[in-house]
KOLLOGU-86468 format. One line per field, with one value per residue: residue number from 1; residue in three letters; y, x, z of N, C-alpha, C in turn. Coordinates in steps of 0.001 Angstrom, whole numbers. Layout:
i NUM,...
aa Ala,...
n.Y Y,...
n.X X,...
n.Z Z,...
ca.Y Y,...
ca.X X,...
ca.Z Z,...
c.Y Y,...
c.X X,...
c.Z Z,...
This chain:
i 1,2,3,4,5,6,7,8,9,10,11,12,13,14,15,16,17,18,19,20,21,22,23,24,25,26,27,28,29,30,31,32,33,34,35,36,37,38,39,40,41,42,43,44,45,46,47,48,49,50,51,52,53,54,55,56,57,58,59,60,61,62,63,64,65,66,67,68,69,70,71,72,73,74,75,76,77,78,79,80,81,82,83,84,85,86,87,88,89,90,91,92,93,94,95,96,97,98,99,100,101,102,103,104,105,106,107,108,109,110,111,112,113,114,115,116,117,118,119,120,121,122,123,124,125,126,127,128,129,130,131,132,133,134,135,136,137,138,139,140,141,142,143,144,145,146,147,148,149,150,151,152,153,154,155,156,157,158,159,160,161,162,163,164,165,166,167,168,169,170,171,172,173,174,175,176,177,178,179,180,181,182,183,184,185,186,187,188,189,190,191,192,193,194,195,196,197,198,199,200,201,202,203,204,205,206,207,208,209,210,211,212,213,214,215,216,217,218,219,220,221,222,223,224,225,226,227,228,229,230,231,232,233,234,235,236,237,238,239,240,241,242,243,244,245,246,247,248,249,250,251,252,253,254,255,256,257,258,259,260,261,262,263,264,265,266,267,268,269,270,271,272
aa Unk,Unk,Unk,Unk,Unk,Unk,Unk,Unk,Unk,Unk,Unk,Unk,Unk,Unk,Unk,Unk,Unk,Unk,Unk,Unk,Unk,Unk,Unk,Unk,Unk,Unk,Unk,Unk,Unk,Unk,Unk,Unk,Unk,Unk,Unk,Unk,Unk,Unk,Unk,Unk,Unk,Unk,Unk,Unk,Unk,Unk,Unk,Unk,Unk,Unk,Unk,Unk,Unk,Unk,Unk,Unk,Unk,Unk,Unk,Unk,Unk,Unk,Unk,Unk,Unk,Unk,Unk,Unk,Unk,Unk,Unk,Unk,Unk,Unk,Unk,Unk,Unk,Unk,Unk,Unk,Unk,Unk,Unk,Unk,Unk,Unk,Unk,Unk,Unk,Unk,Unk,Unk,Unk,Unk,Unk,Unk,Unk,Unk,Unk,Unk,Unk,Unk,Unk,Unk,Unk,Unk,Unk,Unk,Unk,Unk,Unk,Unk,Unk,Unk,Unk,Unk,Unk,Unk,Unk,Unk,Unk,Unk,Unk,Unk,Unk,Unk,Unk,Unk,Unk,Unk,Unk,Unk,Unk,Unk,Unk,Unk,Unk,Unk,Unk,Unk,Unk,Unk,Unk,Unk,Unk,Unk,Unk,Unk,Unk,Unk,Unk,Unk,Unk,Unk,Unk,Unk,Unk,Unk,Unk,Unk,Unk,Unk,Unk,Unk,Unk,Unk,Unk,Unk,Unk,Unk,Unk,Unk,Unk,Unk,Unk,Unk,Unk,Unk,Unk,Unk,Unk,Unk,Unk,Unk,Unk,Unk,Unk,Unk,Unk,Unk,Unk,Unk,Unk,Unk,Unk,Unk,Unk,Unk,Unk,Unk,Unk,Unk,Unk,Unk,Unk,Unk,Unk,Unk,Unk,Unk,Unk,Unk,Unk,Unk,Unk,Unk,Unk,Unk,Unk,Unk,Unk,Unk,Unk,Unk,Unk,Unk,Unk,Unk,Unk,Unk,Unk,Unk,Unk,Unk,Unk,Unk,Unk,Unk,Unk,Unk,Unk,Unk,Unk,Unk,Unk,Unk,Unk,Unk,Unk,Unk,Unk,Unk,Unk,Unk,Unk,Unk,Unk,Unk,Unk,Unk,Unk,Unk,Unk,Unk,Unk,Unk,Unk,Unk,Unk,Unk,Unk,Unk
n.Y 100719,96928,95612,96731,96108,95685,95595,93386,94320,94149,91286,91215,92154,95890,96442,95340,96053,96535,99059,101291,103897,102724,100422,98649,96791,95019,94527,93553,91465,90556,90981,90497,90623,90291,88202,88367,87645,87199,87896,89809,93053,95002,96024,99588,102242,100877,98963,97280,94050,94343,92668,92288,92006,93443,95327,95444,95309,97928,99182,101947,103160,106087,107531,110154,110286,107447,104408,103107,100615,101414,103631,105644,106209,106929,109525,110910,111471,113085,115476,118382,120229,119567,117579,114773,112247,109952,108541,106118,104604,101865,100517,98174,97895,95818,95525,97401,100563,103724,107161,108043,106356,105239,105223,107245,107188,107716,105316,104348,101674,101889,104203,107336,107891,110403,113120,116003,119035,121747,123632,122689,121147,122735,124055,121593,120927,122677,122589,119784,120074,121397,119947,118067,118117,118055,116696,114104,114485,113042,112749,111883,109464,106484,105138,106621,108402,110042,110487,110762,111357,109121,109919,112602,113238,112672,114098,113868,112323,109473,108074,105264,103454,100008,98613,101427,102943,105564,104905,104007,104264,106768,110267,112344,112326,112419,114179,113131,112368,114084,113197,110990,111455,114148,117360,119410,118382,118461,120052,119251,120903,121711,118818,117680,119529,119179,116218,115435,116454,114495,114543,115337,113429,111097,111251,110256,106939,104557,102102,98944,98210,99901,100983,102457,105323,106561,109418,110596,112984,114304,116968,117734,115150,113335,110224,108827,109746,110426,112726,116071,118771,122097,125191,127941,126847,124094,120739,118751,116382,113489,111076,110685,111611,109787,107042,103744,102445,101475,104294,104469,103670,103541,102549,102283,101178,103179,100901,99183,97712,96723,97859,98411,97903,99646,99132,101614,101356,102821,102640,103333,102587,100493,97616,96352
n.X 86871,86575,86523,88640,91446,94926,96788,99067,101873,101793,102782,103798,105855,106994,107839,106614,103868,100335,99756,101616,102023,100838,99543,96138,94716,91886,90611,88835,87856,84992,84397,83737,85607,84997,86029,88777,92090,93291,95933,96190,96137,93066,91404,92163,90352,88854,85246,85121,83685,82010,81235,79372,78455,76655,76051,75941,77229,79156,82476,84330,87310,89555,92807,94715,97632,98687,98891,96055,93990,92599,93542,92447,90111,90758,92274,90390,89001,90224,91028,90336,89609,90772,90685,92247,91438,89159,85864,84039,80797,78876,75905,73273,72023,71836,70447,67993,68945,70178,70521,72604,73999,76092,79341,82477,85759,89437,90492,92669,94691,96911,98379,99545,102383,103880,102526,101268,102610,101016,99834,99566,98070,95733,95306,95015,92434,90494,90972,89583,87347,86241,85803,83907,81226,80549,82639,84550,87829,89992,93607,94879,94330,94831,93745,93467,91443,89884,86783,83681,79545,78557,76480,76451,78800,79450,79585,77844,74815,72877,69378,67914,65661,66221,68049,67377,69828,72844,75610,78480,80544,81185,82235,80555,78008,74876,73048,70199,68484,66228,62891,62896,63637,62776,62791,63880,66433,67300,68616,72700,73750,72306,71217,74279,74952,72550,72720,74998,75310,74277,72406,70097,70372,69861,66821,66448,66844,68769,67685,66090,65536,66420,68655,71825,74083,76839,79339,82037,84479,87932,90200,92133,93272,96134,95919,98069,100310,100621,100402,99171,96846,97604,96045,98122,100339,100600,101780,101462,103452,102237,103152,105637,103971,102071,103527,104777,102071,99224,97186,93631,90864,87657,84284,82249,79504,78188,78784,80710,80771,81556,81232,83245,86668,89497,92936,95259,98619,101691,104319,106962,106540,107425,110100,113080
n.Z 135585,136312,134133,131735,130888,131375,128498,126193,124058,120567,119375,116561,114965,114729,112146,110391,110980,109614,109144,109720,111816,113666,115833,115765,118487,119168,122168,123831,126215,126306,123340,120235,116764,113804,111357,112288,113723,116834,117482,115374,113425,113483,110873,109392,108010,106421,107211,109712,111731,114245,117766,120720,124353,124311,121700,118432,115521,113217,113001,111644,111341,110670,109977,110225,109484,109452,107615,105477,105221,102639,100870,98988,99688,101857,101136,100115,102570,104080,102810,102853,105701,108954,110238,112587,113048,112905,113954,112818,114000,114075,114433,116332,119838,122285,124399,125789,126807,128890,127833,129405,130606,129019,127824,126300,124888,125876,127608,130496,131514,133313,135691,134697,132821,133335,134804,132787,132107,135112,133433,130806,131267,131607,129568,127852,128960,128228,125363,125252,126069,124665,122586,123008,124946,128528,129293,131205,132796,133707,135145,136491,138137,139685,137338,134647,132459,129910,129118,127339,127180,125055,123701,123056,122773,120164,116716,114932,114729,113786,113949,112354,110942,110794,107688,106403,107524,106946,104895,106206,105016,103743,103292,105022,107550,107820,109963,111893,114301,114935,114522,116224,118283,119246,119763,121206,120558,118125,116458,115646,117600,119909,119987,121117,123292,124853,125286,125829,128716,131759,133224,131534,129565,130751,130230,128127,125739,124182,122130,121550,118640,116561,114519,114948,114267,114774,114298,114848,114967,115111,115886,117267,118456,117572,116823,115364,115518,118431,119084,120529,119401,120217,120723,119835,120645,119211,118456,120785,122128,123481,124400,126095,128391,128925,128660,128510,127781,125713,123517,124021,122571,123238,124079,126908,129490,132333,134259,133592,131275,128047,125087,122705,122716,121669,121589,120315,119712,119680,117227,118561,121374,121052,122621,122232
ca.Y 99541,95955,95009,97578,95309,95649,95228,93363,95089,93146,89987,91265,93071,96923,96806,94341,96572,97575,100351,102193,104179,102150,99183,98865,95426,94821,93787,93813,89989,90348,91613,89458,91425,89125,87601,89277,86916,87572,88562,90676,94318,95801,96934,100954,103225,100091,98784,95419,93914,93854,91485,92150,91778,95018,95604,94358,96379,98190,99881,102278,103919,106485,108084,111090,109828,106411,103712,102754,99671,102057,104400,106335,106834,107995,110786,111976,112196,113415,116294,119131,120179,119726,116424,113809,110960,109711,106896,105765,103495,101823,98998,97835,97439,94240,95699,99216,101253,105006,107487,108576,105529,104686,106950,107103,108085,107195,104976,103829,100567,102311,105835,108113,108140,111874,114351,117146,120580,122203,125182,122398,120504,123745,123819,120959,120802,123788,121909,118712,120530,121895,118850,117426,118803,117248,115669,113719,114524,112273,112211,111667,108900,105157,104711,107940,108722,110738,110110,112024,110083,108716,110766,113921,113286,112129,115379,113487,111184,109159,107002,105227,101872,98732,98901,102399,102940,105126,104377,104895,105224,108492,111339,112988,111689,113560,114197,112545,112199,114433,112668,110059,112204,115350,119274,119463,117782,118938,120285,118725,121392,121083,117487,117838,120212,118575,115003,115447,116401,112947,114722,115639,111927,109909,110944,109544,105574,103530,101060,97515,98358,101322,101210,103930,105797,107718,109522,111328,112944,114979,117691,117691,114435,112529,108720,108108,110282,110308,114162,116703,119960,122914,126352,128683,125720,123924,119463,118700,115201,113431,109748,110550,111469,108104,105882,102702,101488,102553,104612,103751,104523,102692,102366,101551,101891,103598,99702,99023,96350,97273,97728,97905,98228,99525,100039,102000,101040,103156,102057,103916,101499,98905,97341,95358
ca.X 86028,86737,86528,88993,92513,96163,97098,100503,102513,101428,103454,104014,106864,106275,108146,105520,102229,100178,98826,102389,103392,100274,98627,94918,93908,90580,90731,87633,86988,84051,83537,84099,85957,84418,87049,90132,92395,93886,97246,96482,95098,91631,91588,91618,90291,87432,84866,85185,82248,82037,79846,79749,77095,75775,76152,76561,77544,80645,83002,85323,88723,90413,94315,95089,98935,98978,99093,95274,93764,91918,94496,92024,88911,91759,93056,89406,88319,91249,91559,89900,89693,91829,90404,93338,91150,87699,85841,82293,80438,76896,74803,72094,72215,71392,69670,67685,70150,70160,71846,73102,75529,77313,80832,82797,87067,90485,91245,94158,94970,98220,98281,100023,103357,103924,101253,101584,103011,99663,99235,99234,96974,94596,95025,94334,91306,89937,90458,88956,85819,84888,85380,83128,80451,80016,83981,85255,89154,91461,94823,96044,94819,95429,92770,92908,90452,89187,85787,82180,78650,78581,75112,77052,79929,79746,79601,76451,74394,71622,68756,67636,65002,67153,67706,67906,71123,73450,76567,79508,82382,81073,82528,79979,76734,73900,72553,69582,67793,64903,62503,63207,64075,62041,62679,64937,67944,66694,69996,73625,74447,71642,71898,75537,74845,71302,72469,76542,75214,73867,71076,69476,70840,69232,65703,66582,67417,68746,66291,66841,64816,66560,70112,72487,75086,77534,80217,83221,85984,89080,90989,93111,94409,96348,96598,98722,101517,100391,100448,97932,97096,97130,96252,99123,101259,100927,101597,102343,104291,101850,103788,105962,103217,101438,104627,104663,100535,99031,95934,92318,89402,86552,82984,81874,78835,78903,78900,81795,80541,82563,80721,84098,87158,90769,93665,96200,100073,102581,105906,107696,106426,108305,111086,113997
ca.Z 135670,136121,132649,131746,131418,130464,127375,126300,122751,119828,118546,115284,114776,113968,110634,109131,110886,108420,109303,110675,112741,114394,115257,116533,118835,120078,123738,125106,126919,125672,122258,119083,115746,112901,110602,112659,114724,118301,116725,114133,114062,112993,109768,108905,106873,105815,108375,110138,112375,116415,118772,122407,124605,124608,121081,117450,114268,112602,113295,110952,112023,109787,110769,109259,109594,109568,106647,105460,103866,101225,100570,97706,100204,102875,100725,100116,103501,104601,102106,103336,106928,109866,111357,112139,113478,112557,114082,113003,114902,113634,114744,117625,121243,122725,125724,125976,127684,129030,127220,130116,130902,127798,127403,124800,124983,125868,128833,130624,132783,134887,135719,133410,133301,134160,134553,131819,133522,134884,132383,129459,131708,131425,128228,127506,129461,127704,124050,125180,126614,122783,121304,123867,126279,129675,129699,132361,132531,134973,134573,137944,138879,139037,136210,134297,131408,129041,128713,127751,126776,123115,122553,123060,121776,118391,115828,114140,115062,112836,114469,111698,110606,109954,106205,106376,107818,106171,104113,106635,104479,102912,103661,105347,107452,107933,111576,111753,115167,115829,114367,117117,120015,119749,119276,122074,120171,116858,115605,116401,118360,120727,120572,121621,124059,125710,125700,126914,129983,131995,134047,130719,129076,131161,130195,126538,126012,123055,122068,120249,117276,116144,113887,115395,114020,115491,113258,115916,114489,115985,115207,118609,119238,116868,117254,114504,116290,119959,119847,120943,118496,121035,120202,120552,121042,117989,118661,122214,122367,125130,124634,127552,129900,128880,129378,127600,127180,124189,123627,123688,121563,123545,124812,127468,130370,134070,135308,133168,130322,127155,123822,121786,123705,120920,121764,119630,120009,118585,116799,119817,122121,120713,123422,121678
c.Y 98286,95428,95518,96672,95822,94703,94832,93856,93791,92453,90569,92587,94659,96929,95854,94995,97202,98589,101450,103569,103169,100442,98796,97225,96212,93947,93539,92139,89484,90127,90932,90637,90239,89140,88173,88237,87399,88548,89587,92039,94577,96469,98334,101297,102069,99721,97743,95874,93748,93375,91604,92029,92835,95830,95139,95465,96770,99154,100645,103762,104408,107421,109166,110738,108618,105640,103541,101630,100130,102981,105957,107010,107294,109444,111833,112511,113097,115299,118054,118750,119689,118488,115879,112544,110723,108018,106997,104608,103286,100629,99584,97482,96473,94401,96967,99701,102944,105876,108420,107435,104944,106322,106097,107924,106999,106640,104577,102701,100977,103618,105995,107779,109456,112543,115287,118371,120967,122960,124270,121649,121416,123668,122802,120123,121812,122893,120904,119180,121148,121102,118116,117975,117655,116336,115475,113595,113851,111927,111877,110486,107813,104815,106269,107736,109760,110086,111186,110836,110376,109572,112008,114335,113833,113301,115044,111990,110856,108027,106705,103874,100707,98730,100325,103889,104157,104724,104923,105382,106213,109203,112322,112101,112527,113233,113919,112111,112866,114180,111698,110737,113137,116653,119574,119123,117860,118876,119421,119287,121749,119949,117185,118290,119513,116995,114598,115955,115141,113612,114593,114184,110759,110404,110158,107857,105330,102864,99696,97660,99319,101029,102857,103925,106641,108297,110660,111461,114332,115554,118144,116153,113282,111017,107960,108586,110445,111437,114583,118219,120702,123764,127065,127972,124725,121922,119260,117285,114259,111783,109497,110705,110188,107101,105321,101711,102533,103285,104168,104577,103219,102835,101584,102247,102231,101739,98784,97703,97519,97116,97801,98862,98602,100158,100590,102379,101813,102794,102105,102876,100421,98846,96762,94348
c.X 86873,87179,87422,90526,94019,96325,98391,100576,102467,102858,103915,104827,106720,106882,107493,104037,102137,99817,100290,102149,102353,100121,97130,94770,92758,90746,89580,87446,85662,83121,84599,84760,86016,85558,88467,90794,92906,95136,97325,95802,93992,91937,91606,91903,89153,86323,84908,84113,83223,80816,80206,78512,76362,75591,76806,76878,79150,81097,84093,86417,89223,91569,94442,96634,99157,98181,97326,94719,92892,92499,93356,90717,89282,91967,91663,88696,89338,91774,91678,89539,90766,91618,91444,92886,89686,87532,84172,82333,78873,76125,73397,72107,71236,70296,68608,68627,69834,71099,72958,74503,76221,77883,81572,84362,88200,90717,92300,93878,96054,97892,99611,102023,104524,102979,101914,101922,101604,99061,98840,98229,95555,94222,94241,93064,90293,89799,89438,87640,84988,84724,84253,82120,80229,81286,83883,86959,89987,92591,95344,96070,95042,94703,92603,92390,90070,88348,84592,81484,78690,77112,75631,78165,80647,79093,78146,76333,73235,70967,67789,66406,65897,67101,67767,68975,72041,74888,77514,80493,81928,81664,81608,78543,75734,72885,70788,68638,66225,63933,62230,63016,63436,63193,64180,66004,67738,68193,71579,74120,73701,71449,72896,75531,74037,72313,74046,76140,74252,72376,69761,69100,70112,67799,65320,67413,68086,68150,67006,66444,65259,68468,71123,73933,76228,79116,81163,84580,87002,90222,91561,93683,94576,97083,97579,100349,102066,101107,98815,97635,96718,96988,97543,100461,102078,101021,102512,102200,102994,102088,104481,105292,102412,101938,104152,102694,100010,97250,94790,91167,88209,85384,82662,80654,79391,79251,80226,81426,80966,81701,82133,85550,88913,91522,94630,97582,100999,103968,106973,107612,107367,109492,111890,114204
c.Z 135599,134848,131771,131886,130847,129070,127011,124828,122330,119429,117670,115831,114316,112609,109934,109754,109145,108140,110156,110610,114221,114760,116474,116936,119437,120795,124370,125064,126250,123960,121201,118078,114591,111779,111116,113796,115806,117816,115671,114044,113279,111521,109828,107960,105740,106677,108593,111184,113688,116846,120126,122651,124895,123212,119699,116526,113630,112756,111732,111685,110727,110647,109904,108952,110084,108127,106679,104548,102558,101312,99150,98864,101765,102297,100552,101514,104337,104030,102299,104502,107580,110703,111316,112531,113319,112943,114102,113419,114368,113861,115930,118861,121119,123647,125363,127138,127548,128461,128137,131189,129767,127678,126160,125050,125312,127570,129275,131991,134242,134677,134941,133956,134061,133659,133685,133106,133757,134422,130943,130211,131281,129923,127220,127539,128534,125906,123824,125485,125116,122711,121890,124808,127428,129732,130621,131898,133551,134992,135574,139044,139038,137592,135448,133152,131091,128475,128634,127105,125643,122812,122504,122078,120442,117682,114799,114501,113749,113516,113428,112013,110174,108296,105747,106646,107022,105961,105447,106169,103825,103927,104889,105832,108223,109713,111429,113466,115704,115716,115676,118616,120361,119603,120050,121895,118621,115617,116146,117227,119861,121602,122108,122919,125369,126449,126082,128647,130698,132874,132816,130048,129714,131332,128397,126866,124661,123373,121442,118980,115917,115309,114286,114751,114267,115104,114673,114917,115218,115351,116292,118883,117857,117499,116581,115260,117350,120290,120208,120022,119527,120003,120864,120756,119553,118658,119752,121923,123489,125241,126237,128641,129889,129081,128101,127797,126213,124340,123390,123007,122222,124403,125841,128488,131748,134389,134589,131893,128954,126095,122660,122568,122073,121307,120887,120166,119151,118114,118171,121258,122319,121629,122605,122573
């Protein structure tokens, strides 16, 4: 998409990030990050606010291997299990929107810098398809992405009443939609199942009235290291097939308007 831009390597030196081996900007043209200046990165591991025009609310980023500004409610979510990346997301759309055009994944402005050999390509087509139902995988071509829709996605969802929201930094948030949605997405794995595919997705909307939550976490791709956890394999390197732009964690719809656009830069990046 259009909206969709290069990103230049932050100002700040990596031996003063605070968050190393990272550092997260928010790029999106559009979308505000409330008390955070141009230069400086996103907090993690607490939640800071976003404003775009398609969407208001908060965001929280945790690294399994990278520095956090709550170092105590890192180590607990972190403790048990195998996740290495967690990103909740919770507010209100601006518009009513289908849930069949908002995605949710990693994009890129240049094409890759080398395609993976094509057996780890398989491979790694085959991991990304659990974590996700209904992926889109492109590595090849000027714009490649990893993307699937945010109602699928996300490992729990909650469509709540304003005010009854809940807590994101817990550990744990409780799936919460059928109430809202009906029988047919009852459980998360239904959900997951029903509403990652877009034929199904686009008979469900987000509304304006409604507080959404959407808790995603990942136990294949680490952003703090800019590997990949295969099976059989164990952490495939995938810096060199990405070149020098850093990874993205961002939303956006089919027509390309960005609900929160981050990218994550790693130390390695850094040019002298």
């Amino acid at each position: 998409s259009s909206n969709f831009t290069e990103s230049e390597f932050p100002t700040m030196k990596p031996e003063n990030w605070p968050h190393k081996p990272v550092f997260v900007q928010e790029v999106g043209s559009d979308t505000k990050v409330l008390a955070v200046d141009n230069d400086q990165p996103v907090p993690v591991g607490v939640p800071f606010e976003i404003d775009s025009s398609l969407f208001k609310g908060k965001i929280l980023l945790r690294f399994r291997n990278a520095n956090s500004d709550d170092p105590e409610s890192h180590s607990k979510y972190f403790k048990d299990g195998k996740q290495l990346t967690q990103t909740v997301i919770q507010g209100r759309f601006k518009q009513s929107i289908k849930m069949s055009e908002v995605y949710v994944g990693s994009l890129f402005a240049q094409p890759l810098a080398a395609a993976p050999p094509p057996f780890m390509t398989k491979i790694m087509d085959a991991v990304l398809g659990r974590i996700a139902p209904g992926l889109i995988v492109d590595l090849s071509s000027e714009a490649p992405k990893v993307i699937a829709l945010l109602a699928g996605a996300a490992q729990t969802m909650s469509i709540d009443s304003p005010g009854n929201e809940p807590d994101i930094t817990l550990p744990a948030i409780e799936e919460n939609v059928a109430s809202s949605l009906g029988e047919n997405v009852a459980t998360k794995s239904k959900r997951r199942k029903h509403l990652g595919n877009p034929k199904n997705a686009a008979s469900y909307e987000f509304n304006t009235g409604s507080v959404y939550t959407f808790h995603t976490y990942d136990d294949a791709m680490d952003y703090a290291r800019g590997t990949m956890r295969l099976p059989l394999y164990g952490d495939y390197d995938i810096k060199p097939s990405i070149g020098r732009q850093p990874l993205s964690l961002t939303a956006v719809t089919q027509s390309g308007e960005i609900l929160y656009d981050l990218r994550v830069w790693h130390e390695s990046h850094h040019q002298d």
